[in-house]
C-alpha positions as CSV (number, residue, x, y, z in Angstrom):
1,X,-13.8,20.1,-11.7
2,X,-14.1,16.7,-13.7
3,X,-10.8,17.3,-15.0
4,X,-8.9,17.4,-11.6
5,X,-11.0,14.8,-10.3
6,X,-9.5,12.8,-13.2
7,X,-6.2,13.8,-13.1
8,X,-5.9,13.7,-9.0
9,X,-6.7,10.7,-9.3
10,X,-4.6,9.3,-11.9
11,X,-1.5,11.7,-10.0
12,X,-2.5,9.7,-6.1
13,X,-2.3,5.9,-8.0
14,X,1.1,6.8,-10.1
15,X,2.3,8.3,-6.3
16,X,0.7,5.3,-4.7
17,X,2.3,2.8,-7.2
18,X,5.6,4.5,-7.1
19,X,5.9,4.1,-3.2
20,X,4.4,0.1,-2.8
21,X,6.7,-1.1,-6.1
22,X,9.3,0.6,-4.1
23,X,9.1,-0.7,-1.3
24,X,7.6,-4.1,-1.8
25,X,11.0,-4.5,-4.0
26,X,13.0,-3.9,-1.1
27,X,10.9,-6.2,0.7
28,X,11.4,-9.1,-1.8
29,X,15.1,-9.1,-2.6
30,X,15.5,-8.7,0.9
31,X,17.0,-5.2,1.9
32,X,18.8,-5.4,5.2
33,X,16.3,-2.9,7.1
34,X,13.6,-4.8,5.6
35,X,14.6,-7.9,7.4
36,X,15.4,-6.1,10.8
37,X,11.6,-4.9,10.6
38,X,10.4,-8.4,9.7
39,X,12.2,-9.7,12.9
40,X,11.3,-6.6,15.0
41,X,7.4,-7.4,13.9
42,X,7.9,-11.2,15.3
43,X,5.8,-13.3,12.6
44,X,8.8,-14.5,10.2
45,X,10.2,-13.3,7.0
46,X,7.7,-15.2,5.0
47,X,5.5,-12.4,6.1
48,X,8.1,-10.1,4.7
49,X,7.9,-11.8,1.2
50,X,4.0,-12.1,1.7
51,X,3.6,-8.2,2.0
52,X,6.0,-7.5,-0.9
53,X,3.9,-9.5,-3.5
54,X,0.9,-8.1,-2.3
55,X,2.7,-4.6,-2.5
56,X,4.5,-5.4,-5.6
57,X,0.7,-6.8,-7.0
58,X,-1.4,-4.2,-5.4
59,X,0.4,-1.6,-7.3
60,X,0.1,-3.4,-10.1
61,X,-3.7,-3.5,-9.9
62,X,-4.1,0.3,-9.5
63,X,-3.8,0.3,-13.2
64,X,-5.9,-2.9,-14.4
65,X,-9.4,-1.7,-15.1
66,X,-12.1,-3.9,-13.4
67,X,-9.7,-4.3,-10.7
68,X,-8.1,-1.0,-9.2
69,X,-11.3,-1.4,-6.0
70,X,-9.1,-4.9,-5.3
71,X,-5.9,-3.5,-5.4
72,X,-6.3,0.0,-3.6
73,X,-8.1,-2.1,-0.9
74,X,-5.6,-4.8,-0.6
75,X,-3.0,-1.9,-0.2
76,X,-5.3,-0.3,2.8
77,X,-5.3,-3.7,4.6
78,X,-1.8,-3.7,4.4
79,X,-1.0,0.1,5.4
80,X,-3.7,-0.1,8.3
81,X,-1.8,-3.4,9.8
82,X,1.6,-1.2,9.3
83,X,-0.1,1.9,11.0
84,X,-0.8,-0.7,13.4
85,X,2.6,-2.6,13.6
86,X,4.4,0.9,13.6
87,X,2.2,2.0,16.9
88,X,2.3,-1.0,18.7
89,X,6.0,-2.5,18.2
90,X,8.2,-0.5,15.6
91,X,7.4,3.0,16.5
92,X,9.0,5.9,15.8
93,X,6.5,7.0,13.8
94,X,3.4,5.8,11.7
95,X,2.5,8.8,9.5
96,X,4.0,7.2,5.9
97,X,1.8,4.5,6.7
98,X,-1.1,6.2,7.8
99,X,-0.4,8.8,4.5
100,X,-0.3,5.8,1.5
101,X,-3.1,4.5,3.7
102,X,-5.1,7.6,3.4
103,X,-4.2,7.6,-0.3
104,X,-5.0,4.1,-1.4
105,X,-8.4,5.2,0.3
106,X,-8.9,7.5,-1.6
107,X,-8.5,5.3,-4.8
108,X,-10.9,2.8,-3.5
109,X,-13.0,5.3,-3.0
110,X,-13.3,6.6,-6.1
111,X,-13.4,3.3,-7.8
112,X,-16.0,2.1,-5.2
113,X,-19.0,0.6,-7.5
114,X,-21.9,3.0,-8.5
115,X,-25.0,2.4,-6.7
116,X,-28.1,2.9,-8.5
Protein backbone atom coordinates (compact mmCIF):
# COMPACT_ATOMS: atom_id res chain seq x y z
CA UNK A 1 0.00 0.00 0.00
CA UNK A 2 3.06 2.32 0.87
CA UNK A 3 4.19 1.89 -2.59
CA UNK A 4 0.99 3.31 -4.36
CA UNK A 5 0.62 5.86 -1.78
CA UNK A 6 4.10 6.89 -3.00
CA UNK A 7 3.82 6.60 -6.44
CA UNK A 8 0.04 8.23 -6.57
CA UNK A 9 1.33 10.66 -5.20
CA UNK A 10 4.30 11.40 -7.18
CA UNK A 11 1.77 10.53 -10.54
CA UNK A 12 -1.20 13.57 -9.04
CA UNK A 13 1.98 16.37 -8.62
CA UNK A 14 3.68 15.39 -12.20
CA UNK A 15 -0.30 15.60 -13.54
CA UNK A 16 -0.76 18.61 -11.40
CA UNK A 17 2.53 20.31 -12.63
CA UNK A 18 1.83 19.39 -16.12
CA UNK A 19 -1.64 21.17 -16.20
CA UNK A 20 -0.57 24.70 -14.07
CA UNK A 21 3.00 25.05 -16.16
CA UNK A 22 0.59 24.73 -18.95
CA UNK A 23 -1.56 26.86 -18.40
CA UNK A 24 0.13 29.53 -16.39
CA UNK A 25 2.44 29.72 -19.67
CA UNK A 26 -0.48 30.62 -21.70
CA UNK A 27 -1.42 32.95 -19.17
CA UNK A 28 2.06 34.80 -19.19
CA UNK A 29 2.91 35.17 -22.92
CA UNK A 30 -0.58 36.11 -23.22
CA UNK A 31 -2.67 33.59 -25.31
CA UNK A 32 -5.63 35.24 -26.90
CA UNK A 33 -8.37 33.18 -24.81
CA UNK A 34 -6.31 33.94 -21.92
CA UNK A 35 -6.91 37.61 -22.28
CA UNK A 36 -10.68 37.25 -23.22
CA UNK A 37 -11.09 35.38 -19.68
CA UNK A 38 -9.01 38.08 -17.93
CA UNK A 39 -11.51 40.71 -19.34
CA UNK A 40 -14.57 38.50 -18.92
CA UNK A 41 -13.33 38.13 -15.02
CA UNK A 42 -13.31 42.22 -14.79
CA UNK A 43 -10.07 42.75 -12.50
CA UNK A 44 -7.33 43.58 -15.28
CA UNK A 45 -4.74 41.59 -17.02
CA UNK A 46 -2.31 42.18 -14.28
CA UNK A 47 -4.31 39.61 -12.55
CA UNK A 48 -3.84 37.45 -15.57
CA UNK A 49 0.03 37.72 -15.16
CA UNK A 50 -0.39 37.44 -11.26
CA UNK A 51 -2.11 33.96 -11.61
CA UNK A 52 0.39 32.65 -14.18
CA UNK A 53 3.47 33.21 -11.84
CA UNK A 54 1.76 31.77 -9.09
CA UNK A 55 0.73 28.86 -11.52
CA UNK A 56 4.03 28.82 -13.21
CA UNK A 57 5.65 28.93 -9.28
CA UNK A 58 3.20 26.75 -7.61
CA UNK A 59 4.09 24.02 -9.92
CA UNK A 60 7.33 24.60 -9.39
CA UNK A 61 7.08 24.03 -5.67
CA UNK A 62 5.33 20.68 -5.92
CA UNK A 63 8.79 19.31 -6.32
CA UNK A 64 11.02 21.48 -3.80
CA UNK A 65 11.10 19.53 -0.57
CA UNK A 66 10.21 21.66 2.54
CA UNK A 67 7.91 23.38 0.36
CA UNK A 68 5.43 21.22 -1.71
CA UNK A 69 2.48 22.15 1.62
CA UNK A 70 3.07 26.00 0.04
CA UNK A 71 2.77 25.28 -3.33
CA UNK A 72 -0.16 22.60 -3.47
CA UNK A 73 -1.94 25.24 -1.24
CA UNK A 74 -1.23 28.29 -3.17
CA UNK A 75 -2.54 26.17 -6.30
CA UNK A 76 -5.98 25.38 -4.20
CA UNK A 77 -6.42 29.19 -3.52
CA UNK A 78 -6.19 29.67 -6.94
CA UNK A 79 -8.41 26.67 -8.41
CA UNK A 80 -11.09 27.42 -5.66
CA UNK A 81 -11.26 31.35 -6.86
CA UNK A 82 -11.53 29.81 -10.59
CA UNK A 83 -14.22 27.23 -9.43
CA UNK A 84 -15.53 30.37 -8.19
CA UNK A 85 -14.95 32.76 -11.21
CA UNK A 86 -16.12 29.92 -13.52
CA UNK A 87 -19.70 29.67 -11.48
CA UNK A 88 -20.28 33.03 -10.96
CA UNK A 89 -19.18 34.96 -14.34
CA UNK A 90 -17.38 32.59 -16.99
CA UNK A 91 -19.54 29.58 -16.76
CA UNK A 92 -19.89 26.93 -18.90
CA UNK A 93 -18.52 24.76 -16.69
CA UNK A 94 -16.21 24.53 -13.57
CA UNK A 95 -15.25 20.88 -13.23
CA UNK A 96 -11.26 21.33 -14.54
CA UNK A 97 -11.10 23.70 -11.88
CA UNK A 98 -12.81 21.93 -9.33
CA UNK A 99 -10.66 18.54 -10.57
CA UNK A 100 -6.83 20.23 -10.22
CA UNK A 101 -8.43 21.70 -7.15
CA UNK A 102 -9.31 18.40 -5.75
CA UNK A 103 -5.90 17.24 -6.85
CA UNK A 104 -3.61 19.92 -5.38
CA UNK A 105 -5.75 18.87 -2.22
CA UNK A 106 -4.82 16.02 -2.17
CA UNK A 107 -1.00 16.92 -2.32
CA UNK A 108 -1.41 19.26 0.53
CA UNK A 109 -2.77 16.81 2.18
CA UNK A 110 -0.41 14.46 2.07
CA UNK A 111 2.36 16.84 2.73
CA UNK A 112 0.26 18.39 5.62
CA UNK A 113 2.85 18.40 8.77
CA UNK A 114 2.90 15.35 11.17
CA UNK A 115 1.28 15.95 14.38
CA UNK A 116 2.72 14.29 17.27
Amino acid sequence: MEIVQKYGLWVLKILAALAFLGAGAMKLIGNPDMVAVFEAVGLGQWFRYLTGVIEVGGAILLFVPGLQLFGSGILAITMAGAVAAHLLILGPSAIPALVLLVIVSLIAYAHRPAVS
